[in-house]
C-alpha positions in Angstrom: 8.2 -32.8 -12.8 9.5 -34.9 -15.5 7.6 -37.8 -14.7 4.4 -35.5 -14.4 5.0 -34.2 -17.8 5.3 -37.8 -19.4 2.4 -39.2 -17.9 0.0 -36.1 -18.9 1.5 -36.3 -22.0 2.2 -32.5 -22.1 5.4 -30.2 -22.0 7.5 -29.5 -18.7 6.2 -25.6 -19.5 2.7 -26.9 -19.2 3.5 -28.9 -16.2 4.9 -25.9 -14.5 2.1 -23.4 -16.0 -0.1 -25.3 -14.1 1.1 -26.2 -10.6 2.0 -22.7 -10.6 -1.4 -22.2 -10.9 -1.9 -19.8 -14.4 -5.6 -19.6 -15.3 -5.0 -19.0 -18.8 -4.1 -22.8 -19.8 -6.6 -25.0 -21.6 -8.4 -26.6 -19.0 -8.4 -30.0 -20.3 -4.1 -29.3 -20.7 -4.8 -28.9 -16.7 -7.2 -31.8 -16.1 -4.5 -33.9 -17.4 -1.4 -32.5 -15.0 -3.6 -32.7 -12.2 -4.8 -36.1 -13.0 -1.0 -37.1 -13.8 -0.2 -35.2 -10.4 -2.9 -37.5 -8.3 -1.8 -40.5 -10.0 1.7 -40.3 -9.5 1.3 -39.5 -5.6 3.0 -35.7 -5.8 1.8 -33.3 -3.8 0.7 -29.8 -6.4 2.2 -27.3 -3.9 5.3 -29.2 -3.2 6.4 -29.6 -6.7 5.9 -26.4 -7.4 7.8 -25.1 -4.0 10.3 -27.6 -5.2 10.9 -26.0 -8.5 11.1 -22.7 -7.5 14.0 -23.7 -4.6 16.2 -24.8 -7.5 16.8 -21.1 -8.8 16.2 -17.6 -8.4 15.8 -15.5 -11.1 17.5 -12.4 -9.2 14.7 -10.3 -9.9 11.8 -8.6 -8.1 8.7 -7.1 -9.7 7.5 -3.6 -8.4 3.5 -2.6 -9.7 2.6 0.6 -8.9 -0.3 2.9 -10.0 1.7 5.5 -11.8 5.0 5.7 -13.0 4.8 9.6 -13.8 3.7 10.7 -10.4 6.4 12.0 -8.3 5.2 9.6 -5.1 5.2 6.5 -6.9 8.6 7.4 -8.0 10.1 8.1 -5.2 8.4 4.5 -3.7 10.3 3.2 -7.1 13.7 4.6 -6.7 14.2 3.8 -3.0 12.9 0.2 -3.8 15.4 -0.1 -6.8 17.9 0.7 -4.5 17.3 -2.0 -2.1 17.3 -4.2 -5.0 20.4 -3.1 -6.2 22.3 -3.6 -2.7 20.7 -7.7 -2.7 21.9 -8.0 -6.2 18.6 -8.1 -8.0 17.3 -6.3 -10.6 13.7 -4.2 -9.9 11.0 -4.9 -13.1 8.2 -2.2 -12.6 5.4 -1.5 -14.3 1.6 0.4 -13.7 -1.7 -1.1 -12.8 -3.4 2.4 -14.3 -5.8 2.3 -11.2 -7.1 -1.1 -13.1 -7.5 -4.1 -11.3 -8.1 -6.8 -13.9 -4.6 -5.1 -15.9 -3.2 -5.3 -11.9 -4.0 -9.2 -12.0 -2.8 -9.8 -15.5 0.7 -7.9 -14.7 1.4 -9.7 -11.4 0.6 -13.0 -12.9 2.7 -12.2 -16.2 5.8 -11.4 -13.4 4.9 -14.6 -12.1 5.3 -16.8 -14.9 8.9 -14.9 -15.5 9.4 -16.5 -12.5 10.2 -13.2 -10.6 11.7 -13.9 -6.8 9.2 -11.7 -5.2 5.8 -8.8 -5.5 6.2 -5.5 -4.5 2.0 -4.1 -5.2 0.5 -0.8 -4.9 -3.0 -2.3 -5.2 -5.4 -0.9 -7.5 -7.9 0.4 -5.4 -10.0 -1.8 -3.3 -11.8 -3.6 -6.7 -9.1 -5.6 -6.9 -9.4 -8.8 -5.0 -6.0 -10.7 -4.5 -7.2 -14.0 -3.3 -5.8 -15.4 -6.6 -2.2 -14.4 -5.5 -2.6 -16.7 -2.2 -1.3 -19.6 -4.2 1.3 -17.9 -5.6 2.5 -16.7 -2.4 2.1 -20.2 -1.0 4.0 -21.6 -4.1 7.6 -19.6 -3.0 7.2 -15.7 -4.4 6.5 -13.9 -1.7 4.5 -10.2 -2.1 4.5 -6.9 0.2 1.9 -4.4 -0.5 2.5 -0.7 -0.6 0.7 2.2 0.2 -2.8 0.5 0.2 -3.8 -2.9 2.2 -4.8 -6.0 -0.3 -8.2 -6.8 -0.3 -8.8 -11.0 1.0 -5.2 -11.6 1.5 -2.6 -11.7 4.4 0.5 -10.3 3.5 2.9 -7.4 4.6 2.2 -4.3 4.2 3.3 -0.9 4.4 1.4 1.9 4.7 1.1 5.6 6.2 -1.0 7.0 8.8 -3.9 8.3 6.4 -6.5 9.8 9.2 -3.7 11.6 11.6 -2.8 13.6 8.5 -6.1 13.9 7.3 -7.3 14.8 11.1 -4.1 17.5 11.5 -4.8 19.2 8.1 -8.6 20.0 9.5 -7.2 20.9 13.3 -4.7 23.3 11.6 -7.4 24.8 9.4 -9.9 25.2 12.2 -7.6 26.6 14.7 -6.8 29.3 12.0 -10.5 30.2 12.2 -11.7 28.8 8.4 -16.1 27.3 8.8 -16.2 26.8 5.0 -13.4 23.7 4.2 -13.6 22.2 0.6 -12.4 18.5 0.6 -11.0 17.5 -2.8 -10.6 13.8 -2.9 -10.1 11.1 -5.6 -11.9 7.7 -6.3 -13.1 6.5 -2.9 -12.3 3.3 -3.8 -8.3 3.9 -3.1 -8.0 2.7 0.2 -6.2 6.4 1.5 -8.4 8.4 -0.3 -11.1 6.4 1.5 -9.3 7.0 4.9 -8.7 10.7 4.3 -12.0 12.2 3.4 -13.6 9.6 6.2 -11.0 11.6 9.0 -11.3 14.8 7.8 -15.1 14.7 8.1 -14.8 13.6 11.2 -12.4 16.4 12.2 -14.9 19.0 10.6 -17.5 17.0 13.0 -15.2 17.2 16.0 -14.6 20.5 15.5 -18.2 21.4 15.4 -17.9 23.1 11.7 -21.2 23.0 9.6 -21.2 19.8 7.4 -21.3 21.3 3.7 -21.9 18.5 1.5 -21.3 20.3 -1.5 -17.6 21.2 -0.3 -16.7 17.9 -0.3 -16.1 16.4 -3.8 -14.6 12.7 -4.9 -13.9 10.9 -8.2 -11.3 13.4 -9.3 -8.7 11.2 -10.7 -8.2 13.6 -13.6 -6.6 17.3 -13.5 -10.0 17.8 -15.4 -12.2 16.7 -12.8 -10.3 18.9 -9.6 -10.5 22.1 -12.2 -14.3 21.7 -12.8 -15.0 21.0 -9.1 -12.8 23.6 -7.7 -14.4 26.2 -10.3 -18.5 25.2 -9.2 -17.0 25.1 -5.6 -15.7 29.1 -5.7 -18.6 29.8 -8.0 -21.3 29.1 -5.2 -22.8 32.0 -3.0 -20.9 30.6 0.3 -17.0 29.8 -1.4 -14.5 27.8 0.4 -12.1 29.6 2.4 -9.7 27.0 2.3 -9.4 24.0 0.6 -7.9 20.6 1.6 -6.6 18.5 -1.4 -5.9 14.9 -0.4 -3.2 13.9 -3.0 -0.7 15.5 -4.9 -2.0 15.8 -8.5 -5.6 17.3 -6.8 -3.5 19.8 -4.8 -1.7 21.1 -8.4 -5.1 21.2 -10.3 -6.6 22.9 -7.4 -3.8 25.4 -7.2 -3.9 26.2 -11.0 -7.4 27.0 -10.5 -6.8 29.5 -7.5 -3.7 31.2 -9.4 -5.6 31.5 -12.5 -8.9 33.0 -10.9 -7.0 34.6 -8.3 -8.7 33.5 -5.8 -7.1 33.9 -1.9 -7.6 30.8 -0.6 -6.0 28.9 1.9 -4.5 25.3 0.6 -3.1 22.2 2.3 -1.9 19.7 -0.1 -1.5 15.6 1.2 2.1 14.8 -0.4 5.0 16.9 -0.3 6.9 17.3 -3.2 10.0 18.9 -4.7 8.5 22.0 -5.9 6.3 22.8 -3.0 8.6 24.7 -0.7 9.5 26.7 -3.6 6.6 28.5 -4.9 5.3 32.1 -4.5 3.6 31.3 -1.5 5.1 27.7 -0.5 2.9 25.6 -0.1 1.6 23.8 3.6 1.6 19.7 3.5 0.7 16.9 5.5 4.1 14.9 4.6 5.7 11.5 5.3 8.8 9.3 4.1 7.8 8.2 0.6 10.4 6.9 -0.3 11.2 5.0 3.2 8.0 2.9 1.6 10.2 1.9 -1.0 12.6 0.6 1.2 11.2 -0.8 4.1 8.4 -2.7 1.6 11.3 -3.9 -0.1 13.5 -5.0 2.9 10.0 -7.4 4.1 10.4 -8.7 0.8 14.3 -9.7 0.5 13.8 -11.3 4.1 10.8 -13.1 2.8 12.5 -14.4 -0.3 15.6 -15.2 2.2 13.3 -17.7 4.1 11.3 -15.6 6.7 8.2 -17.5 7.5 7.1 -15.4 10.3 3.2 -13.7 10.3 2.6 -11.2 7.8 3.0 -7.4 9.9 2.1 -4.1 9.1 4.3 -1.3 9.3 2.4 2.3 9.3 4.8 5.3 8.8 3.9 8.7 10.6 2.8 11.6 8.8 3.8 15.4 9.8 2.2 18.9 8.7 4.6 21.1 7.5 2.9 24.5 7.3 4.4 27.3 5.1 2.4 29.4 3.6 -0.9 28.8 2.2 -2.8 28.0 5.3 -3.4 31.5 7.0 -6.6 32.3 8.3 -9.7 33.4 6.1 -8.4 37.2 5.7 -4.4 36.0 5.7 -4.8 33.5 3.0 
C-alpha cells in the first residue's frame, strides 16, 4: 500500500479511498492509484482485502428506514444487543425511504471502516450493485426486512403474503364483501407483497374487486386520514378495513374513533399499545425484533470468516384476533 502510494504520488488515504472503491475521489487522483496498482503488479481487491484483515474497527453499522417507528426499533434494539454480546458497538442511522441518502450513508460507514452492513433497503429504487465491491472487499452486509435489489447477500425477511392472505380469510369468513386495503408506497418490497396477496385473497374468495377500496402511497398519517375519510364518504363504505403497516393502521384508527364509524380493523404490526385499547386491536404479527438478531447473527458469522452462499431466512407471521375484526353488524 505504501509502495502504491509513492509511485501515484498520492496519500495512503487516497490509496485506500480508492481500492476501497469511493466514487467521490477526483478521478484523475484514481487514474493514478490504479495506474500505480497495474504497474506495480498488485492485485486491487487483494490489497484492499489485505488491509481490512489487519484490524477491525469493532463496529457494525445498522440503516434502517425510521428510527421513530416502533418496528424499526425493536429490529434496532435486538441487533444492538447482539452487538453488544460480540463486543462491537451498533452505529445506526435512517435512509428516510431515500435511496440516493441510503447509498451515501452505507458508503460513509464504509469509509469509517465499519466491520459489517446491517440494511433495511429503501424501497426497491435503490439499486445496491455498488455495494458488491464492498462486500467483496471484507465488510460483509445482511439485509432486513426487504430483499436488495441486484445483489446476493443474506437476508431476512417475513412471510408478507401468508399474513396478508390470513388478514383477508379472517375477514371473509366473518362475512365482510366491502374490504378497504390501505397500503404505503408500492415500491417497499412488503408493501408490494401485501396488497398483491390480499387481492388475491379477495379474488380467491370471490369478493367483488373494488378498486376504489384499495388505496397506496400513504406514507404520511396525512395521506391514510384523507383516504380513509373519501373511502367512508362513498355510497358503498368499507365494512372493514385492512391496514398493512403500523403507522396506516393508527391514522386509520384515528379516523374511525373520530367519525365514529363501526368498522372492523386488522392492522399488519403488532405493537405495545394494541392489546390495550378500548377495543384491542386484531394483528397479523411476527418476531420483530428476532430480525434484529438473527440479521445480526448472519452478520458476526460473516465478519468471523463464513464464506458460505448467501441464504434467506423468512420468519412466520400469526393473526392475533382481539377485537376489532367482528363481522359487518359486530364491528
Amino acid at each position: 500500500m505504501i509502495d502504491v502510494a509513492r509511485e501515484a504520488d498520492v496519500s495512503l488515504k487516497t490509496v485506500s479511498r480508492v481500492v476501497n472503491g469511493v466514487t467521490t475521489v477526483d478521478p484523475e487522483l484514481t487514474e493514478r492509484v490504479l495506474a500505480a496498482v497495474a504497474r506495480l503488479g498488485f492485485r486491487r481487491n487483494n490489497m484492499a482485502r489485505d488491509l481490512r484483515s489487519r484490524s477491525t474497527s469493532a463496529t457494525v453499522g445498522l440503516l434502517i428506514e425510521d428510527l421513530a417507528n416502533p418496528f424499526y426499533a425493536g429490529i434496532a434494539a435486538a441487533a444492538a444487543q447482539c452487538a453488544l454480546e460480540h463486543d462491537t458497538l451498533l452505529i445506526t442511522a435512517s435512509s428516510e425511504e431515500d435511496a440516493a441518502r441510503e447509498r451515501s450513508l452505507l458508503l460513509r460507514m464504509c469509509e469509517q471502516r465499519v466491520d459489517g452492513l446491517l440494511v433495511v433497503p429503501a424501497g426497491s429504487t435503490a439499486d445496491h450493485a455498488y455495494l458488491r465491491a464492498e462486500i467483496e472487499l471484507g465488510t460483509p452486509a445482511v439485509f432486513l426486512d426487504r430483499p436488495p435489489t441486484n445483489l446476493r447477500a443474506d437476508t431476512v425477511l417475513i412471510d408478507n403474503r401468508a399474513g396478508a392472505r390470513a388478514a383477508i380469510e379472517h375477514l371473509v369468513a366473518r362475512g365482510h364483501e366491502r374490504i378497504g386495503v390501505l397500503s404505503d408506497w408500492l415500491s417497499i418490497h412488503p408493501m408490494a407483497e401485501r396488497l398483491s396477496a390480499a387481492e388475491d385473497a379477495l379474488e380467491r374468495a370471490e369478493v367483488a374487486y373494488r378498486p376504489d377500496l384499495i388505496r397506496y402511497g400513504l406514507h404520511t398519517l396525512q395521506d391514510t386520514e384523507a383516504a380513509v375519510e373519501k373511502m367512508l364518504a362513498a355510497p358503498q363504505p368499507p365494512t372493514a378495513l385492512f391496514a398493512l403497516n403500523n403507522r396506516i393502521t393508527l391514522g386509520a384508527l384515528g379516523v374511525l374513533n373520530r367519525l365514529r364509524q363501526d368498522v372492523a380493523v386488522i392492522g399488519f404490526d403488532d405493537f405495545e399499545t394494541a392489546g390495550l385499547m378500548a377495543r384491542p386491536l386484531t394483528v397479523v404479527s411476527y418476531d420483530a425484533p428476532a430480525i434484529g438478531r438473527i440479521g445480526a447473527e448472519l452478520l458476526f458469522k460473516r465478519i468471523a470468516g463464513d464464506r458460505s452462499r448467501p441464504r434467506t431466512v423468512v420468519l412466520p407471521t400469526t393473526l392475533v384476533e382481539r377485537g376489532t375484526s367482528g363481522g359487518p353488524s359486530e364491528s
